[in-house]
GUNUTOR-81864 format. One record per residue (C-alpha): residue number from 1; residue in three letters; chain; y, x, z. Coordinates in Angstrom, 2 decimals. Each point is the difference from the previous one (the first is absolute). Example, Ala and Ser with C-alpha at 12.3 -4.5 7.8 and 13.67 -1.06 7.14 Angstrom:
2
<pt seq="1" type="ALA" mol="A" y="-4.50" x="12.30" z="7.80"/>
<pt seq="2" type="SER" mol="A" y="3.44" x="1.37" z="-0.66"/>
//
This chain:
52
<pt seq="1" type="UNK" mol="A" y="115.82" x="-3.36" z="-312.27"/>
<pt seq="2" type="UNK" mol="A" y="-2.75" x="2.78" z="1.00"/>
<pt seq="3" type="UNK" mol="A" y="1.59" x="2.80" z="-2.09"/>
<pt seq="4" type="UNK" mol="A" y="2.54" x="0.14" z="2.45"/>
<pt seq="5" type="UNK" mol="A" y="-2.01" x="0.03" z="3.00"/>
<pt seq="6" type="UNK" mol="A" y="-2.60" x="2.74" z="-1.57"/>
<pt seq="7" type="UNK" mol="A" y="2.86" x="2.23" z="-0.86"/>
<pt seq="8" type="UNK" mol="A" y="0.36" x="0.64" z="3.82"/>
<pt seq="9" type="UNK" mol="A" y="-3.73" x="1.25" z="0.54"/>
<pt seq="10" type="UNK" mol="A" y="-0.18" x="3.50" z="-0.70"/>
<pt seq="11" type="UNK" mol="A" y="2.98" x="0.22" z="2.59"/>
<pt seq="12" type="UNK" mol="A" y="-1.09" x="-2.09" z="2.26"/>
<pt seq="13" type="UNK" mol="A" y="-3.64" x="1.15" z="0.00"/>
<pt seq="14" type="UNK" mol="A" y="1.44" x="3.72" z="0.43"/>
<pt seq="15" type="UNK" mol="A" y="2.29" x="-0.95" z="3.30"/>
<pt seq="16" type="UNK" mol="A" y="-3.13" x="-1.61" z="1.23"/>
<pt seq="17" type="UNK" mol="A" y="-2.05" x="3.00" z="-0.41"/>
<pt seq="18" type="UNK" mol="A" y="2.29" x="2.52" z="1.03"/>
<pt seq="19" type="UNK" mol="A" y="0.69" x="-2.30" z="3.05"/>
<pt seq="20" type="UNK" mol="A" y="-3.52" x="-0.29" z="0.91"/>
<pt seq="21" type="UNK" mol="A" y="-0.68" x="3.91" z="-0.70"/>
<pt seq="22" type="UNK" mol="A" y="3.06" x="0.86" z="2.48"/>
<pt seq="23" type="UNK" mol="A" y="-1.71" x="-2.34" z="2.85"/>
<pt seq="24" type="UNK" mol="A" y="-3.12" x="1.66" z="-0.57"/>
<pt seq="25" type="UNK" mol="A" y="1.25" x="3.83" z="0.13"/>
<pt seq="26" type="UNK" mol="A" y="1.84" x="-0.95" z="3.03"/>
<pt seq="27" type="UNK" mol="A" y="-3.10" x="-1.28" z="1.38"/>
<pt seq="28" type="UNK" mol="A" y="-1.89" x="2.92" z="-0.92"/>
<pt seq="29" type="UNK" mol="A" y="2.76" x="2.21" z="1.57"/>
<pt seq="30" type="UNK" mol="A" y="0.13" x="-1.88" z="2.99"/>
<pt seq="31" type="UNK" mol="A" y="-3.94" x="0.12" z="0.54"/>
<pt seq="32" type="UNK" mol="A" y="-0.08" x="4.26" z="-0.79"/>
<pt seq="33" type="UNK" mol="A" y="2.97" x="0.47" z="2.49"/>
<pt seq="34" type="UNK" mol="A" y="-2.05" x="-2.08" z="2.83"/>
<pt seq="35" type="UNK" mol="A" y="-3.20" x="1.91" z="-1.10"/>
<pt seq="36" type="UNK" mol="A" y="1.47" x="3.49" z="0.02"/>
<pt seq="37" type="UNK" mol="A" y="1.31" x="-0.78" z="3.47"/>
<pt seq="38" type="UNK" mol="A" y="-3.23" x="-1.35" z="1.62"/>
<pt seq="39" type="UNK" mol="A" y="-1.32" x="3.62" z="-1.54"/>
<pt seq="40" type="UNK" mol="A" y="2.90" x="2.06" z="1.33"/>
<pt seq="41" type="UNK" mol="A" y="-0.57" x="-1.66" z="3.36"/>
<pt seq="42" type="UNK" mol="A" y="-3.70" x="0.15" z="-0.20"/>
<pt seq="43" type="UNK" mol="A" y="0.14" x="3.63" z="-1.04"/>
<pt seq="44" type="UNK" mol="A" y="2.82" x="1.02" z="2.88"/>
<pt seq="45" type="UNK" mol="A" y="-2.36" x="-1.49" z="2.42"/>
<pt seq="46" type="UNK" mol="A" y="-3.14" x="1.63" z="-1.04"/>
<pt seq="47" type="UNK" mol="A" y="1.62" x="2.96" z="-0.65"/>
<pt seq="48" type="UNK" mol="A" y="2.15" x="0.40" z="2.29"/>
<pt seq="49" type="UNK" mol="A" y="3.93" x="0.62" z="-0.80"/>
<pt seq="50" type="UNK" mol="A" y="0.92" x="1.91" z="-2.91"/>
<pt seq="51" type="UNK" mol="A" y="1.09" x="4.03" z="0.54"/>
<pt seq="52" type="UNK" mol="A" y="1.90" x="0.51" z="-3.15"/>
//
């Protein structure tokens, strides 16, 4: 009865994973872009605009 079932864990464990670890890079990508702009604008403001 639980041969069956296990037989699906190693699959089912690596969708989780790889669903978790997607979630979490997008995270990750989502907090650098909102970073890197706060920077930018920080920067443009301190600095003033850009020349080149």
């Amino acid at each position: 009865m639980f041969s069956a079932d296990l037989s699906y864990f190693p699959l089912a464990f690596i969708l989780v994973f790889l669903l978790y670890a997607g979630i979490i890079a997008l995270g990750f990508w989502v907090l650098y872009q909102v970073i890197w702009r706060a920077v930018r604008r920080g920067l443009r403001e301190y600095h003033g605009p850009s020349r080149g």
